[in-house]
TIMI-2910 file (N, C-alpha, C, CB; in pm, 1 decimal, decimal comma, always signed):
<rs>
+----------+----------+----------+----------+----------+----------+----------+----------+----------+----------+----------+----------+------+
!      n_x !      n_y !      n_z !     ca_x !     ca_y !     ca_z !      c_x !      c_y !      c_z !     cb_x !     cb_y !     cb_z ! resn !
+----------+----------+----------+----------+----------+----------+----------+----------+----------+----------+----------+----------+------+
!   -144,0 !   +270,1 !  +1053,2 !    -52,7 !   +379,3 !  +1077,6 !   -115,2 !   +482,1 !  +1170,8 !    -11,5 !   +444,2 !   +946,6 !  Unk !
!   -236,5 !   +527,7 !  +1156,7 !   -323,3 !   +667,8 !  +1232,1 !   -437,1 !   +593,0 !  +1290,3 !   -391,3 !   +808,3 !  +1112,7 !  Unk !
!   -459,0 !   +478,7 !  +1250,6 !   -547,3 !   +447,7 !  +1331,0 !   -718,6 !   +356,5 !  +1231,5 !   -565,5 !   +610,8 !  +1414,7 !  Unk !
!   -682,2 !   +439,1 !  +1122,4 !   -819,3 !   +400,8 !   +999,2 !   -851,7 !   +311,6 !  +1001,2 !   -815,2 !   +402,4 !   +864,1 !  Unk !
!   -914,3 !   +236,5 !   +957,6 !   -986,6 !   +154,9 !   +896,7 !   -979,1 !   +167,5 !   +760,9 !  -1100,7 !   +161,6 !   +937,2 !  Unk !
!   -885,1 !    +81,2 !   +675,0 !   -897,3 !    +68,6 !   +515,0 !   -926,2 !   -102,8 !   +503,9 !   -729,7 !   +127,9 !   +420,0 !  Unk !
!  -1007,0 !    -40,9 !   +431,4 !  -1088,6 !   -145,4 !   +328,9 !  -1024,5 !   -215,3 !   +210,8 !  -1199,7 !    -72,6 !   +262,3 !  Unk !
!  -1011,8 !   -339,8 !   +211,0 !   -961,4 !   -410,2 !   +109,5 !  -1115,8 !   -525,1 !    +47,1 !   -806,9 !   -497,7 !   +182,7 !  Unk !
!  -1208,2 !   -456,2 !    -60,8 !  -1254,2 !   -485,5 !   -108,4 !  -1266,1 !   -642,7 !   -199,5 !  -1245,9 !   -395,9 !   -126,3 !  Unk !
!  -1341,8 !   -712,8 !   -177,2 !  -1314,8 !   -854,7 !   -321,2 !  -1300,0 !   -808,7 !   -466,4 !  -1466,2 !   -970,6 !   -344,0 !  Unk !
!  -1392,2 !   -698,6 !   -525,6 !  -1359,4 !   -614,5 !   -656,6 !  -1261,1 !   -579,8 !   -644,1 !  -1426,6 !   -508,1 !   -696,2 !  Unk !
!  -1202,1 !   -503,4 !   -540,2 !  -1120,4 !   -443,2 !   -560,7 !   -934,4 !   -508,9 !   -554,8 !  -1168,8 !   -348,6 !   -479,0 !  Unk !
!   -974,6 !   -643,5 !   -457,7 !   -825,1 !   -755,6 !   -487,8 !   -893,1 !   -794,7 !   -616,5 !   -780,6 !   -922,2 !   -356,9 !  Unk !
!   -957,8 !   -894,8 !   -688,0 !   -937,7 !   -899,0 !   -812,6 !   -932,3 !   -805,3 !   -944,0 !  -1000,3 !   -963,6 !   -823,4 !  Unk !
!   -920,0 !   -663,9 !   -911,5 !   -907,0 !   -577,0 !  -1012,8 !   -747,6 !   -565,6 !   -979,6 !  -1009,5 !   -437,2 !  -1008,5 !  Unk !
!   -684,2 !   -571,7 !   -850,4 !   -596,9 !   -553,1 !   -842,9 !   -491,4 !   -688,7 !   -873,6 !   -606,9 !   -489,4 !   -741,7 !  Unk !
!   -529,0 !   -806,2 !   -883,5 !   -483,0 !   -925,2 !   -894,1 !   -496,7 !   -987,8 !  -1054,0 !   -556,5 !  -1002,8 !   -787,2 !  Unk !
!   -579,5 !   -895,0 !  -1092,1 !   -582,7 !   -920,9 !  -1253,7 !   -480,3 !   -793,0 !  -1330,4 !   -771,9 !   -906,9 !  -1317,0 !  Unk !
!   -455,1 !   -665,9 !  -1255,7 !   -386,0 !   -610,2 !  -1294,7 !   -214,6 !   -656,5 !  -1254,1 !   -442,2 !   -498,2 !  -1264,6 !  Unk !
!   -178,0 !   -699,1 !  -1168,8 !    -67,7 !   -734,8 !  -1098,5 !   -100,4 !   -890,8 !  -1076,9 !    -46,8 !   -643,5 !   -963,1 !  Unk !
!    -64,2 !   -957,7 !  -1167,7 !    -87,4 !  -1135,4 !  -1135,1 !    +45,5 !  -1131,0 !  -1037,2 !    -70,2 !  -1277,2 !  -1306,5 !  Unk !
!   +145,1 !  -1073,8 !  -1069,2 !   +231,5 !  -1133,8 !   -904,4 !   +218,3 !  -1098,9 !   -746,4 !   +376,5 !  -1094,6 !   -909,1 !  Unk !
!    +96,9 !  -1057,4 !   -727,8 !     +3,8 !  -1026,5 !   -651,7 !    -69,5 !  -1144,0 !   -587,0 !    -73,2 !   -948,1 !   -720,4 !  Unk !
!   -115,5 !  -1233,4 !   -649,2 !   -200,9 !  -1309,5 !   -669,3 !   -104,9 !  -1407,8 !   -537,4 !   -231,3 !  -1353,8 !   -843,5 !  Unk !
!   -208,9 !  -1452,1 !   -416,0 !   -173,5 !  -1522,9 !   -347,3 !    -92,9 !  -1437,1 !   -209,2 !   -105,6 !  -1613,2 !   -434,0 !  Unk !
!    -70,8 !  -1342,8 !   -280,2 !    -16,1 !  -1272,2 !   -159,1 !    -96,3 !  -1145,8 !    -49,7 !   +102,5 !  -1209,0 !   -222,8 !  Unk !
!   -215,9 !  -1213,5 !    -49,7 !   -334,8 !  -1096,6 !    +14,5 !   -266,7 !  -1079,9 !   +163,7 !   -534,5 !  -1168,1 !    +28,4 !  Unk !
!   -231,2 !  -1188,0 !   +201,8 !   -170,9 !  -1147,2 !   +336,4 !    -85,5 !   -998,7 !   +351,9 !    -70,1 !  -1265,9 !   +372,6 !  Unk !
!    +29,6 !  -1055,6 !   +270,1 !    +90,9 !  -1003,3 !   +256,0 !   +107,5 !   -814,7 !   +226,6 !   +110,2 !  -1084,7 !   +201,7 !  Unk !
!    +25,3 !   -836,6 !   +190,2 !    -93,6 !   -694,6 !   +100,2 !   -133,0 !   -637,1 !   +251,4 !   -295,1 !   -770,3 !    -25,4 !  Unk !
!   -233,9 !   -685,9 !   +297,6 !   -329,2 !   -644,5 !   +412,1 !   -180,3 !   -597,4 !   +521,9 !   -458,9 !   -806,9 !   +479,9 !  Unk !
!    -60,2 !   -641,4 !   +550,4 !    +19,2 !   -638,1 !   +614,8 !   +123,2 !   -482,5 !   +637,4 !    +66,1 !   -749,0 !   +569,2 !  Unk !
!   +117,9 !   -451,7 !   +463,0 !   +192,1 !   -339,3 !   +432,0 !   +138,0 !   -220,1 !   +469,9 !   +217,1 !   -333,3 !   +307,0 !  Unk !
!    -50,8 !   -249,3 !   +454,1 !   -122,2 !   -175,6 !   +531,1 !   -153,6 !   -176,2 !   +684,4 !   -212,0 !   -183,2 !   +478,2 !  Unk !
!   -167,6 !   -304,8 !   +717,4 !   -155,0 !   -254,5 !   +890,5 !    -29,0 !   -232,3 !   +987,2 !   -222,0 !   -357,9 !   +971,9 !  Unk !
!   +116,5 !   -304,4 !   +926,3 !   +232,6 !   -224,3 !   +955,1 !   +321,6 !   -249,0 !   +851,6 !   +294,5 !   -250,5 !  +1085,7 !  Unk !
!   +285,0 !    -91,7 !   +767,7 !   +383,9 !    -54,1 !   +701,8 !   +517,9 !    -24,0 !   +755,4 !   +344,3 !    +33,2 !   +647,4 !  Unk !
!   +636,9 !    -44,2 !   +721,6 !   +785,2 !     -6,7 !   +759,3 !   +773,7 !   +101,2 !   +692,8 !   +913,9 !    -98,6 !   +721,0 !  Unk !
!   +700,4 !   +224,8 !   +601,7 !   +679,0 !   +384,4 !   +550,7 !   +598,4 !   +398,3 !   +526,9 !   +728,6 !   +446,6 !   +461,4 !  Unk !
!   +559,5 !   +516,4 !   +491,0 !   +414,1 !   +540,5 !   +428,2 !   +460,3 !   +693,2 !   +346,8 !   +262,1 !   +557,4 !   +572,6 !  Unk !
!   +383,2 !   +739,2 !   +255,7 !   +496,1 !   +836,0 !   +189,1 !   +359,3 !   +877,8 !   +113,9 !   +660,3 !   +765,9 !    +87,1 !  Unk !
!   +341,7 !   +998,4 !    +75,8 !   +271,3 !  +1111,0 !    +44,6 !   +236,9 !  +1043,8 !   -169,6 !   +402,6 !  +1292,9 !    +92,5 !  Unk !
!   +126,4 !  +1055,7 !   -190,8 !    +84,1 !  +1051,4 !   -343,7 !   +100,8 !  +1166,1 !   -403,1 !    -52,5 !  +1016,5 !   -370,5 !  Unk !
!    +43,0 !  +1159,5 !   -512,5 !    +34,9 !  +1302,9 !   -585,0 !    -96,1 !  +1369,3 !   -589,6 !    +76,8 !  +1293,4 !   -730,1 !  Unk !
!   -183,1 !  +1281,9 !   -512,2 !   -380,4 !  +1264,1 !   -517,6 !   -413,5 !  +1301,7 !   -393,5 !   -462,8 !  +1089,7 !   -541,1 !  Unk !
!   -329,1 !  +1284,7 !   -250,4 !   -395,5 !  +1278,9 !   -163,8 !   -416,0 !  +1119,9 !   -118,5 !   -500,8 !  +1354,3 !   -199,9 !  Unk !
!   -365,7 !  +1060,3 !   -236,9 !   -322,8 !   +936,6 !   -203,3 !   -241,7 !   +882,2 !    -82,9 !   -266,1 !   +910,0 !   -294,2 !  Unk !
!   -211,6 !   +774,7 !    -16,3 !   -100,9 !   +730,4 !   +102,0 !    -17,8 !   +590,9 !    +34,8 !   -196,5 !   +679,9 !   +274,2 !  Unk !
!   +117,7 !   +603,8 !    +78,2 !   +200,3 !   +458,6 !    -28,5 !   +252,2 !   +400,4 !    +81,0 !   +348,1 !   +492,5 !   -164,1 !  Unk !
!   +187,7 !   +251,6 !   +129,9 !   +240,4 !   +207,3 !   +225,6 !   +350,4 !    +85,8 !   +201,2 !   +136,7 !   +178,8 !   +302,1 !  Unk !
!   +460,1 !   +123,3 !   +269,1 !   +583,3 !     -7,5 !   +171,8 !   +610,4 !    -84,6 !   +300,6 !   +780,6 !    +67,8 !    +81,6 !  Unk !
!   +629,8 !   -218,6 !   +246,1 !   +674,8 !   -262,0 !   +381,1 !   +792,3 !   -436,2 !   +305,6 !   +480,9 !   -304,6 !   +514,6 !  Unk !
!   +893,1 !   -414,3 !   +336,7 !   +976,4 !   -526,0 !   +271,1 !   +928,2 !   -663,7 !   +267,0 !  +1099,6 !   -535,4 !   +334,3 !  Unk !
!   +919,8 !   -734,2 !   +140,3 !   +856,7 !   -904,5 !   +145,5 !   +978,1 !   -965,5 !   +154,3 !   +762,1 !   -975,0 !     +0,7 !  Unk !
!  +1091,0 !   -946,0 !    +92,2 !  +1182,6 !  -1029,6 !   +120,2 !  +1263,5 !   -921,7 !    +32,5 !  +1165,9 !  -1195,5 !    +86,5 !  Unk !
!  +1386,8 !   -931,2 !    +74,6 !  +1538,9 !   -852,5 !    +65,5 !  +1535,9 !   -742,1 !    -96,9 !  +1695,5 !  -1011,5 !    +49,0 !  Unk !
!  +1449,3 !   -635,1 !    -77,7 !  +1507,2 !   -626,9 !   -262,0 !  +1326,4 !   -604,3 !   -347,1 !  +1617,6 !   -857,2 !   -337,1 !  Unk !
!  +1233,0 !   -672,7 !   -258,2 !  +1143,3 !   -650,7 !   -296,7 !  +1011,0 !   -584,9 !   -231,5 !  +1140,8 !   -737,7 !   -336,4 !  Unk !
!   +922,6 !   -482,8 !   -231,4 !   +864,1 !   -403,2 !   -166,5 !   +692,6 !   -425,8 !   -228,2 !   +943,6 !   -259,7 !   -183,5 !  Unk !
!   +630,6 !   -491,6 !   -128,7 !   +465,9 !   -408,8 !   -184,1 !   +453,5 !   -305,2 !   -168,2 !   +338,0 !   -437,1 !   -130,7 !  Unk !
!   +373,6 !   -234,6 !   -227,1 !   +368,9 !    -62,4 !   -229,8 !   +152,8 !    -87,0 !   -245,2 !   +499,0 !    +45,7 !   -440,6 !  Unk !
!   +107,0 !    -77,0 !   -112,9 !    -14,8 !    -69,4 !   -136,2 !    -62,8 !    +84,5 !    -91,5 !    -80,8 !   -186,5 !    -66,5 !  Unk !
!   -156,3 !   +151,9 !   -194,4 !   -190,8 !   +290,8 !   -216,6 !   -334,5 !   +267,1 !   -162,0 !   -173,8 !   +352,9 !   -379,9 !  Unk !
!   -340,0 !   +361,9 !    -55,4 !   -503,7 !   +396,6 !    -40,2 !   -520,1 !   +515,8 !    +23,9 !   -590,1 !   +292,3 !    +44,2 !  Unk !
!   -659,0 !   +569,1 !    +29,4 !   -710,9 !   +671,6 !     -5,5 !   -770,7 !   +674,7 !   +134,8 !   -792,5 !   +673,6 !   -136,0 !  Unk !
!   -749,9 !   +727,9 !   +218,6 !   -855,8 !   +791,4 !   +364,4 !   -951,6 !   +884,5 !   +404,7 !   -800,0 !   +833,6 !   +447,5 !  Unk !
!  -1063,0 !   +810,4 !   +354,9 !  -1176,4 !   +934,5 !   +323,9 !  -1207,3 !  +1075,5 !   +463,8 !  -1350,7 !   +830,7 !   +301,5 !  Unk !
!  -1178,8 !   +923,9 !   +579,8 !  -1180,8 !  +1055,0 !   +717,8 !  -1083,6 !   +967,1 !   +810,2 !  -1375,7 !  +1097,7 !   +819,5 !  Unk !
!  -1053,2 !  +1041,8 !   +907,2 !   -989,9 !  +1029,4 !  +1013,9 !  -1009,1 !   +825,7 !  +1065,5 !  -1066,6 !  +1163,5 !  +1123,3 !  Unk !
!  -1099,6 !   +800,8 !  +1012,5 !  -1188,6 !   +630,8 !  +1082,7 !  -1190,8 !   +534,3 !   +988,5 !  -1370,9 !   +636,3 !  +1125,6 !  Unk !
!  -1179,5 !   +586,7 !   +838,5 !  -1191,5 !   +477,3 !   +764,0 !  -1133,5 !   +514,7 !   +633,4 !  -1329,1 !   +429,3 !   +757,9 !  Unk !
!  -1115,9 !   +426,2 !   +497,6 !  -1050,6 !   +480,5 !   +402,1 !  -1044,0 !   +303,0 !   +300,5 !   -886,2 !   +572,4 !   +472,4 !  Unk !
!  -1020,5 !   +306,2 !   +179,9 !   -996,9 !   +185,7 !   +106,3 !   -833,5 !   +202,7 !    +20,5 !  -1139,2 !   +166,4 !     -6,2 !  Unk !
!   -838,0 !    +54,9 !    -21,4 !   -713,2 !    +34,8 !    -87,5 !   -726,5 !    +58,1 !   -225,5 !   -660,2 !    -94,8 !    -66,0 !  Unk !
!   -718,4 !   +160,1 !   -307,8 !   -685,0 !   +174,8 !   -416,2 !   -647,8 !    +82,8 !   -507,0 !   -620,2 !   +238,8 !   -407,5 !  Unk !
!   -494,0 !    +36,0 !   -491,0 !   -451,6 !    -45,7 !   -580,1 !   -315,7 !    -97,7 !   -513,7 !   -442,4 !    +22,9 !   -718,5 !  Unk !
!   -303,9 !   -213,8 !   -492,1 !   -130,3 !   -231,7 !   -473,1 !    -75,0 !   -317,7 !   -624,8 !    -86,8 !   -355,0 !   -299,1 !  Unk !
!    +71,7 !   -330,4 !   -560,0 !   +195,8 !   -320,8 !   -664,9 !   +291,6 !   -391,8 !   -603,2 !   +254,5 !   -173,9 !   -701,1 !  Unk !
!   +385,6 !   -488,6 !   -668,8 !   +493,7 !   -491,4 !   -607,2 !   +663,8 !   -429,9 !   -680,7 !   +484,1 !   -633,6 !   -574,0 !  Unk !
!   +690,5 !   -352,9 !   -614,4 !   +846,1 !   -295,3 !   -654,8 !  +1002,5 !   -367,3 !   -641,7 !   +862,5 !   -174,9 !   -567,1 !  Unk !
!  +1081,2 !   -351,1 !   -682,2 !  +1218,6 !   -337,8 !   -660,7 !  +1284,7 !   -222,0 !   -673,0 !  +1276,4 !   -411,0 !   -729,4 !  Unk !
!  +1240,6 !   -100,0 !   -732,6 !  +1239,0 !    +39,8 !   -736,0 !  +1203,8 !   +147,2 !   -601,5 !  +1145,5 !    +59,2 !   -838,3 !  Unk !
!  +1298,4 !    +67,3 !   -488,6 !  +1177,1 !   +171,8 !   -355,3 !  +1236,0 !   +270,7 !   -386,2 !  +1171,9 !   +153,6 !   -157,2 !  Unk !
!  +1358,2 !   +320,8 !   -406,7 !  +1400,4 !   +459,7 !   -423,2 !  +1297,7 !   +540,0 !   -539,6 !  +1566,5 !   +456,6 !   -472,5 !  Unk !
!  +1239,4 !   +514,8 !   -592,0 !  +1136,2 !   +586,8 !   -678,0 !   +991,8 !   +633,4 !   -542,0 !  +1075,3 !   +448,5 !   -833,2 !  Unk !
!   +979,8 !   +580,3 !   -489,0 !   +886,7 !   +590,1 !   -386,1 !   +944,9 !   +676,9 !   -260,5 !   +847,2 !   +445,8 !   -345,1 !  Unk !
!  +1094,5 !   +638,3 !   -222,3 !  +1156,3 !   +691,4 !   -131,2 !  +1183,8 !   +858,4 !   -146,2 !  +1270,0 !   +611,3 !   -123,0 !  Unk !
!  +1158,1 !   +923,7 !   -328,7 !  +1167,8 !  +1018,0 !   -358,4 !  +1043,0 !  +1137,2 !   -299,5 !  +1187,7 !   +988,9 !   -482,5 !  Unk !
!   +909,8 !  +1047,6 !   -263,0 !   +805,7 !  +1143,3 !   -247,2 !   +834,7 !  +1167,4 !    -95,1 !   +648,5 !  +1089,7 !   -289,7 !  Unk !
!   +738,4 !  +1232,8 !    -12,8 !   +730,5 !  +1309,3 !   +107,2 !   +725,9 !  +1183,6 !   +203,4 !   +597,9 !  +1419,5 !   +115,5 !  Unk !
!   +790,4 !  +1146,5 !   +290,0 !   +769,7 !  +1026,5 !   +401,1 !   +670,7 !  +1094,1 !   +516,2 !   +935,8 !   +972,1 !   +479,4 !  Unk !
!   +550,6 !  +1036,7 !   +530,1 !   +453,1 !  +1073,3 !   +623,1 !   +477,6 !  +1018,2 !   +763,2 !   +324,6 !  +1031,0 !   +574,1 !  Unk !
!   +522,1 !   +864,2 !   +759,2 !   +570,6 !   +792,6 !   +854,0 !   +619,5 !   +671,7 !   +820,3 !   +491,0 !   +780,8 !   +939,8 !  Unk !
!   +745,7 !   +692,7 !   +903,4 !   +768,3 !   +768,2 !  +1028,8 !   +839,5 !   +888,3 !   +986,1 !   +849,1 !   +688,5 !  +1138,6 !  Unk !
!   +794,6 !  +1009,4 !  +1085,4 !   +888,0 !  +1089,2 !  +1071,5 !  +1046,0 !  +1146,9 !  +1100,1 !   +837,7 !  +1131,7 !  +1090,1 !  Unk !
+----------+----------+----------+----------+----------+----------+----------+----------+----------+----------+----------+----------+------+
</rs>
């Protein structure tokens, strides 16, 4: 989205793939929402929620954290059917 560098860790896909087994297999997919997200929308942390549609109805929502301007990691992703719960916070981009 700005340019970062986020980090998608091996701890950190299997913490996230043991928390979200319907996750599992879809790293592409994951890494994708982060390098072009279709939104990106404001946390409650300082967090960033990047959504980007997998198919009609269903949304990864991968959250990460940008320590500076160059680099930053993935927190945790998720997958939704709830984007309007997400669509409720601040849209960063696009504006």
């Amino acid at each position: 989205m700005n340019g970062a560098l986020i980090r998608l860790t091996a701890e950190r896909w299997t913490h996230i793939t043991e928390e979200h087994c319907e996750l599992a297999g879809l790293s592409y997919e994951v890494l994708e929402a982060v390098e072009s997200p279709e939104a990106v929308y404001q946390g409650f942390a300082g967090e960033l929620l990047a959504v980007r549609q997998l198919v009609p109805g269903k949304f990864p929502v991968v959250v990460d954290r940008e320590q500076t301007a160059e680099q930053g990691f993935v927190i945790t992703a998720f997958l939704t059917r709830r984007i309007r719960q997400i669509e409720k916070r601040r849209k960063v981009w696009p504006r």
